[in-house]
C-alpha positions as CSV (number, residue, x, y, z in Angstrom):
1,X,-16.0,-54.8,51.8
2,X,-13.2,-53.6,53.5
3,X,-10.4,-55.0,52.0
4,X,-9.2,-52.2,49.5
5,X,-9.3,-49.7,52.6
6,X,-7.2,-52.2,54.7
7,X,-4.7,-52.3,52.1
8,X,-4.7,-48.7,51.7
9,X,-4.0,-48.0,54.9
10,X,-1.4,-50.8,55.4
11,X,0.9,-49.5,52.4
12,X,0.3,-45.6,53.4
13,X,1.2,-46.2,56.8
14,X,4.0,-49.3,56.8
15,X,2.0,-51.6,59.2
16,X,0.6,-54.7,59.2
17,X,-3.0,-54.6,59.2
18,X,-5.4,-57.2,60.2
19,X,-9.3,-57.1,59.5
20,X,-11.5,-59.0,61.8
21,X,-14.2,-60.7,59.9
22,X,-16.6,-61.2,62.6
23,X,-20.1,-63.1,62.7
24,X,-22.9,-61.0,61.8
25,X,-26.5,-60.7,63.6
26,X,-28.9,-61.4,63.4
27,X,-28.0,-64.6,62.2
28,X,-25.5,-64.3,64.9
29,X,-27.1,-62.7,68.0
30,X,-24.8,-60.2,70.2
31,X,-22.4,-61.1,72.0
32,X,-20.7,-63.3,69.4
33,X,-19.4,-60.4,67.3
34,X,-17.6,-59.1,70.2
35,X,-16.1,-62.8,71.7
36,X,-15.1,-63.1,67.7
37,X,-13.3,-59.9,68.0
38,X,-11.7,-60.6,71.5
39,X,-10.6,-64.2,70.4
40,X,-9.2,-62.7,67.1
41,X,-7.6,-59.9,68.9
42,X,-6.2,-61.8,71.8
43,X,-4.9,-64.4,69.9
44,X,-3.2,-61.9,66.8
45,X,-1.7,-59.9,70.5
46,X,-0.4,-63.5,71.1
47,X,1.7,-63.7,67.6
48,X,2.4,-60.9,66.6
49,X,5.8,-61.4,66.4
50,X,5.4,-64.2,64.3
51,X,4.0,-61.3,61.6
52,X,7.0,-59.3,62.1
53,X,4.7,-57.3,64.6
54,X,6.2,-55.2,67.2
55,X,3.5,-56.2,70.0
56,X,3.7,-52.9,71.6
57,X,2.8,-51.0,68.5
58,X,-0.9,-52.6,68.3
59,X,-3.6,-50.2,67.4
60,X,-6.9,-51.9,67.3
61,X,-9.4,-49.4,65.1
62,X,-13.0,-49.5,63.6
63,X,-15.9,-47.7,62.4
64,X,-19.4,-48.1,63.3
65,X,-20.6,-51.5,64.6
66,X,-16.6,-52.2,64.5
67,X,-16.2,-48.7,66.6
68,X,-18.1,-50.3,69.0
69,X,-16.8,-53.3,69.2
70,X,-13.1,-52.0,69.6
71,X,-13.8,-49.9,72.4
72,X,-15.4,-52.7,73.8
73,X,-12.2,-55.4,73.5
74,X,-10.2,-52.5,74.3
75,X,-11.8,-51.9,77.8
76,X,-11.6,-56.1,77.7
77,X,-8.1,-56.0,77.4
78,X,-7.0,-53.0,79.6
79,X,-6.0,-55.2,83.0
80,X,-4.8,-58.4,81.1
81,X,-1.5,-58.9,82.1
82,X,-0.8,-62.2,80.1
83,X,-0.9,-59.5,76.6
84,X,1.0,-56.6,75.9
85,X,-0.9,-53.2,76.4
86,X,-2.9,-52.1,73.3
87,X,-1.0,-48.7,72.1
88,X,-3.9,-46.7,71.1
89,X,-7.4,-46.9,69.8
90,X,-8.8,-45.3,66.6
91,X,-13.2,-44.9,66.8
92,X,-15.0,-43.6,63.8
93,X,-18.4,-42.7,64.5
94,X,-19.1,-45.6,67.2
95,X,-22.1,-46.1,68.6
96,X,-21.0,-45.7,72.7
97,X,-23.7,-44.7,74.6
98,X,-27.6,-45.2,74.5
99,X,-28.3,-42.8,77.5
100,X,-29.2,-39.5,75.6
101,X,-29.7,-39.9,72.0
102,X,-30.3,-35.7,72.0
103,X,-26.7,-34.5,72.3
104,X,-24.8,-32.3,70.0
105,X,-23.5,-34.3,68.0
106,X,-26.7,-35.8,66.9
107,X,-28.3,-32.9,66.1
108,X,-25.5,-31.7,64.3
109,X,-25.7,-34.9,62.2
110,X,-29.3,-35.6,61.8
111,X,-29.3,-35.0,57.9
112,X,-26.7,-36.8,57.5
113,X,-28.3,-40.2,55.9
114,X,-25.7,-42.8,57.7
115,X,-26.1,-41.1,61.5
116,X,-29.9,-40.2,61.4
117,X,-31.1,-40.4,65.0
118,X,-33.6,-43.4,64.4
119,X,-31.6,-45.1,61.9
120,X,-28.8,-45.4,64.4
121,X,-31.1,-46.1,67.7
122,X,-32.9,-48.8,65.4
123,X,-29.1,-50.1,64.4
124,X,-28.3,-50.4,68.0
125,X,-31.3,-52.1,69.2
126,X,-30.7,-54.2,66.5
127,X,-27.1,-55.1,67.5
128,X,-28.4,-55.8,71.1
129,X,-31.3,-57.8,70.0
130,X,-34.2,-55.7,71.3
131,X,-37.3,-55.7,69.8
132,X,-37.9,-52.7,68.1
133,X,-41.2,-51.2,69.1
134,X,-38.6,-49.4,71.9
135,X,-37.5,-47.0,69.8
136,X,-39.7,-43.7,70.5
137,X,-38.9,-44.5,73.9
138,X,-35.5,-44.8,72.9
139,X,-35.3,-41.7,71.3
140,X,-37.3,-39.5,74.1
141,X,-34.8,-41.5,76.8
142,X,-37.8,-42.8,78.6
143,X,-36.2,-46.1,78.8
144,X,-33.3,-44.4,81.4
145,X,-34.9,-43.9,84.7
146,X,-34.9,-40.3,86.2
147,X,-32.4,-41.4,88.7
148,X,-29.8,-43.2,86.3
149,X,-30.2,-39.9,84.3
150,X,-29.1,-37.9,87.1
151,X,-26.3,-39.9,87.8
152,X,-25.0,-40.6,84.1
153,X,-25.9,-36.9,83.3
154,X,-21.8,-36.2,84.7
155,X,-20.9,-38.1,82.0
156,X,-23.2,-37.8,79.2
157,X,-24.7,-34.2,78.7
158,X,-24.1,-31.1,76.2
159,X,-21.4,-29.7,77.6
Protein backbone atom coordinates (compact mmCIF):
# COMPACT_ATOMS: atom_id res chain seq x y z
CA UNK A 1 0.00 0.00 0.00
CA UNK A 2 2.78 2.01 0.61
CA UNK A 3 5.06 1.52 -1.97
CA UNK A 4 4.31 4.45 -4.48
CA UNK A 5 4.67 6.93 -1.34
CA UNK A 6 8.02 5.24 -0.48
CA UNK A 7 9.24 5.82 -3.81
CA UNK A 8 8.02 9.23 -3.85
CA UNK A 9 9.74 10.23 -1.06
CA UNK A 10 13.00 8.32 -1.85
CA UNK A 11 13.43 10.21 -5.43
CA UNK A 12 12.12 13.76 -3.92
CA UNK A 13 14.51 13.62 -1.15
CA UNK A 14 17.77 11.48 -2.56
CA UNK A 15 17.69 8.79 0.18
CA UNK A 16 17.42 5.37 0.49
CA UNK A 17 14.19 4.35 1.89
CA UNK A 18 13.26 1.24 3.45
CA UNK A 19 9.58 0.08 4.27
CA UNK A 20 9.12 -2.31 7.10
CA UNK A 21 6.50 -4.79 6.20
CA UNK A 22 5.59 -5.97 9.50
CA UNK A 23 3.13 -8.83 10.79
CA UNK A 24 -0.29 -7.71 11.20
CA UNK A 25 -2.78 -8.46 14.29
CA UNK A 26 -4.75 -9.85 14.92
CA UNK A 27 -3.53 -12.73 13.24
CA UNK A 28 -0.38 -11.54 14.71
CA UNK A 29 -0.99 -10.46 18.30
CA UNK A 30 1.15 -7.28 19.73
CA UNK A 31 4.22 -7.36 20.38
CA UNK A 32 5.28 -9.05 17.18
CA UNK A 33 4.73 -5.91 14.96
CA UNK A 34 7.09 -4.06 17.15
CA UNK A 35 10.07 -7.10 17.53
CA UNK A 36 9.44 -7.13 13.46
CA UNK A 37 10.20 -3.57 13.35
CA UNK A 38 13.16 -3.60 15.89
CA UNK A 39 14.76 -6.72 14.13
CA UNK A 40 14.26 -4.97 10.73
CA UNK A 41 15.59 -1.80 12.05
CA UNK A 42 18.46 -3.11 13.97
CA UNK A 43 19.59 -5.22 11.53
CA UNK A 44 19.17 -2.36 8.24
CA UNK A 45 21.28 0.01 11.23
CA UNK A 46 23.77 -2.98 10.99
CA UNK A 47 24.23 -2.57 6.89
CA UNK A 48 23.63 0.25 5.95
CA UNK A 49 26.71 0.83 4.50
CA UNK A 50 26.28 -2.05 2.43
CA UNK A 51 23.26 0.17 0.74
CA UNK A 52 25.45 3.02 0.23
CA UNK A 53 23.81 4.25 3.67
CA UNK A 54 25.52 6.89 5.60
CA UNK A 55 24.59 5.12 9.17
CA UNK A 56 24.42 8.43 10.90
CA UNK A 57 21.84 9.87 8.48
CA UNK A 58 19.05 7.16 9.56
CA UNK A 59 15.62 8.65 10.06
CA UNK A 60 13.17 5.99 11.08
CA UNK A 61 9.38 7.54 10.19
CA UNK A 62 5.67 6.33 10.17
CA UNK A 63 2.21 7.14 10.36
CA UNK A 64 -0.40 5.66 12.46
CA UNK A 65 0.06 2.13 13.78
CA UNK A 66 3.70 2.60 12.17
CA UNK A 67 3.82 6.13 14.23
CA UNK A 68 3.60 4.16 17.04
CA UNK A 69 5.74 1.67 16.39
CA UNK A 70 8.70 4.11 15.50
CA UNK A 71 8.61 5.90 18.48
CA UNK A 72 8.56 2.77 20.18
CA UNK A 73 12.01 1.21 18.40
CA UNK A 74 13.21 4.58 18.71
CA UNK A 75 13.04 4.78 22.54
CA UNK A 76 14.37 0.81 22.02
CA UNK A 77 17.27 1.96 20.38
CA UNK A 78 18.27 5.28 22.27
CA UNK A 79 21.12 3.57 24.86
CA UNK A 80 22.31 0.80 22.33
CA UNK A 81 25.71 1.36 21.89
CA UNK A 82 26.49 -1.60 19.49
CA UNK A 83 24.25 0.85 16.55
CA UNK A 84 24.76 4.19 15.47
CA UNK A 85 22.35 6.84 17.02
CA UNK A 86 19.04 7.17 15.00
CA UNK A 87 19.31 10.93 13.49
CA UNK A 88 15.78 11.92 13.86
CA UNK A 89 12.25 10.64 14.00
CA UNK A 90 9.27 11.68 11.76
CA UNK A 91 5.45 10.70 13.63
CA UNK A 92 2.36 11.30 11.68
CA UNK A 93 -0.61 11.19 13.72
CA UNK A 94 0.64 8.20 16.21
CA UNK A 95 -1.25 6.90 18.59
CA UNK A 96 1.17 7.72 22.00
CA UNK A 97 -0.76 7.92 24.82
CA UNK A 98 -4.01 6.22 26.18
CA UNK A 99 -4.13 8.41 29.37
CA UNK A 100 -6.67 11.26 28.35
CA UNK A 101 -8.42 10.57 25.18
CA UNK A 102 -10.15 14.37 25.82
CA UNK A 103 -7.20 16.61 24.85
CA UNK A 104 -7.10 19.23 22.23
CA UNK A 105 -6.12 17.67 19.65
CA UNK A 106 -8.98 15.20 19.70
CA UNK A 107 -11.50 17.49 19.90
CA UNK A 108 -10.08 19.45 17.28
CA UNK A 109 -10.18 16.28 15.13
CA UNK A 110 -13.31 14.52 16.08
CA UNK A 111 -14.95 14.94 12.54
CA UNK A 112 -12.30 13.99 10.94
CA UNK A 113 -13.40 10.24 9.81
CA UNK A 114 -9.60 8.59 10.26
CA UNK A 115 -8.98 10.29 14.00
CA UNK A 116 -12.62 9.91 15.44
CA UNK A 117 -12.15 9.45 19.19
CA UNK A 118 -13.73 5.83 19.30
CA UNK A 119 -12.44 4.73 16.07
CA UNK A 120 -8.97 5.38 17.34
CA UNK A 121 -9.44 4.12 21.12
CA UNK A 122 -11.17 0.89 19.47
CA UNK A 123 -7.85 0.86 16.95
CA UNK A 124 -5.68 0.88 20.03
CA UNK A 125 -7.32 -1.62 22.04
CA UNK A 126 -7.23 -3.52 19.11
CA UNK A 127 -3.40 -3.25 18.63
CA UNK A 128 -2.94 -4.21 22.36
CA UNK A 129 -5.39 -6.98 22.25
CA UNK A 130 -7.93 -5.86 24.79
CA UNK A 131 -11.30 -6.83 24.60
CA UNK A 132 -13.38 -4.20 23.51
CA UNK A 133 -16.21 -3.80 25.84
CA UNK A 134 -13.38 -1.13 27.58
CA UNK A 135 -13.94 1.34 25.45
CA UNK A 136 -16.60 3.82 27.23
CA UNK A 137 -14.33 3.40 29.98
CA UNK A 138 -11.64 4.20 27.76
CA UNK A 139 -13.03 7.13 26.55
CA UNK A 140 -14.28 8.67 29.99
CA UNK A 141 -10.49 7.68 31.36
CA UNK A 142 -12.04 5.54 34.04
CA UNK A 143 -9.53 2.90 33.36
CA UNK A 144 -6.56 5.48 34.77
CA UNK A 145 -6.80 5.55 38.45
CA UNK A 146 -7.20 9.02 40.14
CA UNK A 147 -3.76 8.84 41.48
CA UNK A 148 -1.91 7.82 38.02
CA UNK A 149 -4.02 10.76 36.69
CA UNK A 150 -2.53 13.07 39.01
CA UNK A 151 0.79 12.08 38.42
CA UNK A 152 0.71 11.68 34.40
CA UNK A 153 -1.53 14.96 34.36
CA UNK A 154 2.41 16.91 34.19
CA UNK A 155 2.73 15.29 31.20
CA UNK A 156 -0.49 14.80 29.53
CA UNK A 157 -3.06 17.76 29.93
CA UNK A 158 -4.37 20.79 27.74
CA UNK A 159 -1.88 22.98 28.13
Amino acid sequence: AYERTCRYFARKSNSVVVSVGYRLAPEHPYPTQFEDCLTATTHFMRTAQDYGVDPSRIILCGDSSGGTLTAAVAQALVNRRDLPKLRAQILIYPFLQSVDFNLPSYQQNEGVPILQKRRTIALGLKYLNIDLSVTEAVSKQSHIPEDLQLKYQKWVNPD
